[in-house]
Structure formats: C-alpha cells, structure tokens
N, C-alpha and C positions, 0 to 999 in steps of 0.2 A: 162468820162465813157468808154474809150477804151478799159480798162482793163477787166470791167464789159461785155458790148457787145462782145470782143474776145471771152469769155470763152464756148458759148454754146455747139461750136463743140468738143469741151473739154468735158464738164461737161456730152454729149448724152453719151460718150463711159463712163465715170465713176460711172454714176450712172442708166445705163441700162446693164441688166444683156443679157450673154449671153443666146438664146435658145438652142441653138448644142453643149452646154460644154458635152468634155467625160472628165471623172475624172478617173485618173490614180491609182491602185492599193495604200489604206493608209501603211505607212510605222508599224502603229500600230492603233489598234482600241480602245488605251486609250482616257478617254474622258475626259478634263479638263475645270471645271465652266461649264457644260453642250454643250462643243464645241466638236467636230470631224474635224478631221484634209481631209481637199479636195486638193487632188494632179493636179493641171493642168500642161499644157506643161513645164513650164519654174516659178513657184510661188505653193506653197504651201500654203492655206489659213487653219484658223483654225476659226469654226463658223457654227450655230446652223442649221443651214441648206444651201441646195444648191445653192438656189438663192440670199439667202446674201453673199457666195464666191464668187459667179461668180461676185459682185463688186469689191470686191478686185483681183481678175485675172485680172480685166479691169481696175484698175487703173494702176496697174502695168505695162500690156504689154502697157500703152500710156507711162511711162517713159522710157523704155525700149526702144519702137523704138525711140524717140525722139533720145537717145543717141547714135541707129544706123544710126540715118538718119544724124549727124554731122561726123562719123565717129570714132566716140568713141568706147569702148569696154562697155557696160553697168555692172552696177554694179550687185554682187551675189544679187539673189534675197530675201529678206525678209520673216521670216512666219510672215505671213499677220495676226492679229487678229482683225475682224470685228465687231463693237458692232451695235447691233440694240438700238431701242428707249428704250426700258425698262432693258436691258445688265450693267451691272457695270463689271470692270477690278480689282477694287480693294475696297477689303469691308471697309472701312476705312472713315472718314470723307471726306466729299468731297473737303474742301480746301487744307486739308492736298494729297490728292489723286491726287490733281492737283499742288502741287508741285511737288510732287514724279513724277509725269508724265513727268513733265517740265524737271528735273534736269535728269531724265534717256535720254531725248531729246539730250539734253545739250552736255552731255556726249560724246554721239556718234558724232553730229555735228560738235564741238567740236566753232573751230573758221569760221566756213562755214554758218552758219545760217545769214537769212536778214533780218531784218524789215519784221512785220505782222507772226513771229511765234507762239508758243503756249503761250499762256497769259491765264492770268485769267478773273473772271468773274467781273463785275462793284464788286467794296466794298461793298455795299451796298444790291446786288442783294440777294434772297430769297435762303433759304437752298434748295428746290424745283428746285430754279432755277440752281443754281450753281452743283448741282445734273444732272441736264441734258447738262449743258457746259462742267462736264467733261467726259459727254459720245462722246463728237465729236470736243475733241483735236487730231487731228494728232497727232503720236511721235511716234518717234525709241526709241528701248528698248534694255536693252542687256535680252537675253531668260534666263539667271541663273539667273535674279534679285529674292532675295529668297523673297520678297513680294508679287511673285506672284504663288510661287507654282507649279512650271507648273513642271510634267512629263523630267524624265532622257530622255528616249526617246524622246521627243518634243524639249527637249533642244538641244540634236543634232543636228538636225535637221539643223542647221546654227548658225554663230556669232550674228545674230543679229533677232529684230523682226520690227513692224509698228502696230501701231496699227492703225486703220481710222474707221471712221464713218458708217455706213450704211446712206445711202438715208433718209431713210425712218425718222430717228436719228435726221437728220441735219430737214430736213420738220418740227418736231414736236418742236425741241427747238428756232428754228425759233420762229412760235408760241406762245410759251411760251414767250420765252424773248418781244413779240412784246405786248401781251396781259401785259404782267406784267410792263412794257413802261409805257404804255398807264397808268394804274393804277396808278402810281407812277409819272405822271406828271399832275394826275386829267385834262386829257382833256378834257372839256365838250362835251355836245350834240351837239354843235354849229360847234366846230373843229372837232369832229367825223364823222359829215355830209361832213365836206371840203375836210377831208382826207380818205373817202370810194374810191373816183373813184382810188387815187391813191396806194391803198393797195396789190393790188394784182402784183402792178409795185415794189415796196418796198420791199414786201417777198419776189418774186423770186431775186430781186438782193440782199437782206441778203444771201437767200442759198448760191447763185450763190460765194457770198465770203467767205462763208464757204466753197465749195466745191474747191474754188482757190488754198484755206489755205491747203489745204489736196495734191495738185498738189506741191505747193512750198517745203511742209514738207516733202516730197517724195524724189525729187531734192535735196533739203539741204544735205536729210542724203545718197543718193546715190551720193552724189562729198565728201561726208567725205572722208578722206586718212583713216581714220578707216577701211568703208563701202570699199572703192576701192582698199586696199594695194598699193597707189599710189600716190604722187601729185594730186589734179587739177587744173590747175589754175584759177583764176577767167571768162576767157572767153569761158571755158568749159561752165560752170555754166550758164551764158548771154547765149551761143548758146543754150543751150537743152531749157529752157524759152523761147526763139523767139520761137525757134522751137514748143515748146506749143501754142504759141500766149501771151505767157503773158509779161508783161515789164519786169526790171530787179527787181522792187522793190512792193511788193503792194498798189495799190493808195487807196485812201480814196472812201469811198463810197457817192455818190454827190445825192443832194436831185431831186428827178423824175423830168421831162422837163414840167412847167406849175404849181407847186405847189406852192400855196400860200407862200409869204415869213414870213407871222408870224405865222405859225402853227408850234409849237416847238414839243418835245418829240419823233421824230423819231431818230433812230439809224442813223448815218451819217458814221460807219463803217464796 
C-alpha cells in the first residue's frame, strides 16, 4: 500500500482548489459545451466555473514543479478541460467515447505511457456506469480533434489538451461503481455487515487511485517527445514520479489491513 499511502499529500494539492486564484484576462469569451476558458499563471483551464479550474491549475502546477525540482525544463502547458460529475466531453456512445478518448491519449503519448493508463470499464459494467467511467479518464488530446468541436480560437491556444476529472466526478463514480459491485456479486446482509467498518477505508483508496491515474496521465504526456519537442529518457520519467511520491509503475490496490479473507466483490484495483 506504499503507493496508496504516498499519495495524500499529492491528492490535497489536486483536488483542493485554490482560495487566492486571480484569473488572467480570457483570450476570448467564446463558450464551448457550456465551458469558459480561466487564464492562471502558467495553465489555462476550460470549465464551467471557478472552482472547478482552480483543480486543474493545481494539478498542473504539482507536475510542473516536480520537473523543476529534478531540473528539467517542464513541459508547454495543456488547456486543461475539467469535467464535473454530470459534464460529458463527447455526446456519443459511451464505449465508443471511451475509445476515442483512449486512442487520442495514445496518440500523443505515443510510446511513453506505463501500466495503469486509460482503460475501460468492466465488460460487463452498466450503461449508467460506464457513462460516469468515461467522465474521469485522464487523457491528452490534440485540440483540432473535429469530434470535439471546439472553437478556432480555443484551438490556438496550444498543440495539445488534458482533459481530468473533477474531485467531486471521481467521489461519485466511485460510488457508483462500488454500489453497483456490490449488486452484481449479491453480497448479502451477512457480508454487508462485515464490510461497513471497512467501507469508508475502500472508497477513499478507490479515489485515491483514481486520483493517482490522473497524476500518471499528466507525466506520461508531458515526457511525450510530442508534448516536449524533445527526447526524454526514461529516467526523466522515474525522477518527476519519485519526485511525486509515486513508484515507477501503479501497484494494485490491496484489500484494507483486518478484512475478512472471504468476503469477495470489492474492487482490488
């Protein structure tokens, strides 16, 4: 659980919003999927309001210093597109939406991406559900991609985009996938009682790997030679990671310390 326990002081700065954000002059006041575009220091975010920018400001400026505190140049920065819990990116079937998401990923990453990237949802898993998995994939995006429509102006604005999650996003599909678990492996009343104490140990390390996944897919596409006009080598990559706290690769998520060994149906990733 190293990997899981490293990330809090991680996860405070990305998914606490600034109070003291000043927002820099918008390069335009076009609005695109009901977003506006918020100018901070060094990231430009696009999203429905303030205080879901100032998440994406904050996850950025943690990749950012990472790769100043190694001695790197950091990579140009991304327009960030932030989806809350109820936000879609692309109106479209949701599996189909989650490959498009995957394969624009891809693209930019190219060969830099590690283990624990953007995947999809269980085979199995409900339209409902897979609907809110693909609101809180990470992924780089190229900004022309014509499925998404976005504004001449907005395109500008940079080579590339990111889209991540909202907080608030990642909490509720949490949730969801854990309620709809539980359904789907008919735990009774018996195992429901076993597993209350340790439920609330479970969720927060589900987030906590969502919120990992969103640190990793950050990293991946700022060591792209795309994203950097550059080489990186792989030890580029390992240092900005440490420098996070995180290992080089995503570990598997380990069942809570005390839990019963036959109560099945919890996510173990």
């Amino acid at each position: 659980m190293r990997a899981v326990n490293g990330l809090f002081p991680i996860m405070a700065v990305v998914s606490t919003a600034c109070s003291s954000m000043e927002w820099r002059p918008r390069p335009t006041e076009e609005v695109w999927q009901g977003r506006s575009l918020w100018c901070a220091e060094q990231v430009t975010v696009a999203a429905v309001d303030g205080d879901t920018a100032e998440e994406g400001v904050a996850a950025w400026e943690r990749i950012r210093a990472a790769f100043l505190a190694i001695g790197e140049a950091p990579p140009p920065a991304p327009l960030f597109v932030v989806l809350g819990p109820e936000e879609q990116l692309l109106a479209t079937d949701p599996s189909q939406a989650m490959k498009t998401i995957r394969d624009w990923h891809l693209q930019i990453v190219a060969d830099t991406a590690t283990p624990g990237g953007p995947s999809g949802a269980s085979p199995d898993a409900s339209p409902e559900l897979l609907a809110g998995m693909v609101r809180i994939v990470p992924a780089a995006f190229p900004l022309a991609a014509p499925e998404l429509g976005m504004p001449q102006a907005w395109q500008r604005l940079g080579g590339w985009g990111m889209v991540v999650p909202a907080d608030a996003a990642i909490v509720a599909v949490t949730d969801q996938m854990l309620d709809e678990g539980m359904k789907k492996q008919d735990i009774g009343f018996g195992k429901r009682l076993l597993l209350a104490p340790f439920m609330p140990w479970i969720r927060g390390a589900i987030r906590d790997k969502f919120r990992e996944m969103i640190v990793r897919q950050l990293v991946d596409a700022g060591c792209s030679p795309r994203v950097l006009g550059r080489p990186c080598p792989p030890t580029t990559k390992s240092a900005v990671l440490e420098r996070l706290g995180l290992p080089p690769t995503m570990q598997p998520m380990q069942a809570p310390p005390g839990m019963p060994q036959d109560v099945d149906g919890v996510p173990r990733r």
